[in-house]
N, C-alpha and C positions, 0 to 999 in steps of 0.2 A: 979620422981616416976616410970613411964617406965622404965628407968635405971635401977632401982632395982630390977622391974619383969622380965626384960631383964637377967641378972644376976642370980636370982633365975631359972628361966626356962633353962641359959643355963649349972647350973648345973645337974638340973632334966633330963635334955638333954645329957649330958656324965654320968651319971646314966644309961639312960636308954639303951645308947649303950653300954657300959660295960657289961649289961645283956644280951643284944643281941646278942652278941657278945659269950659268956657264952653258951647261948641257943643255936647257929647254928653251934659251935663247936660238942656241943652234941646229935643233929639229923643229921640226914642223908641228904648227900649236895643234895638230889634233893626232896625230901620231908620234911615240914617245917610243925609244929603243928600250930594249931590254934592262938595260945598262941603268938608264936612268933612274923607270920604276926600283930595280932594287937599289939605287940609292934613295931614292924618294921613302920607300921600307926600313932601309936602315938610319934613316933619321927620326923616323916615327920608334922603333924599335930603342933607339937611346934616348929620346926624348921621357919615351915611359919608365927607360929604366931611372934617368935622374927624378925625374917627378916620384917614382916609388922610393925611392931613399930617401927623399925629403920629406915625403910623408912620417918617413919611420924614425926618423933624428928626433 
């Protein structure tokens, strides 16, 4: 079952880089929208949580 959330997240997780990636091409390299930082936050925030479940498998 982790597996699978493992998997699921770590698509949502190249999703959400992709958009970020989208995003910080088209702001300005020293200022970042709001927007982006919490996307930037919630990649980091699902990255820990895949990496915590692998830990515990």
């Amino acid at each position: 079952m982790e597996h699978e959330q493992n998997l699921k997240d770590a698509a949502k997780l190249a999703d959400l880089a992709g958009e970020l990636k989208e995003a910080m091409e088209k702001e300005d390299r020293f200022v970042f929208s709001l927007n982006t930082m919490k996307k930037a936050e919630e990649i980091e925030k699902l990255a820990h949580k895949i990496r915590s479940r692998m830990r515990h498998d």
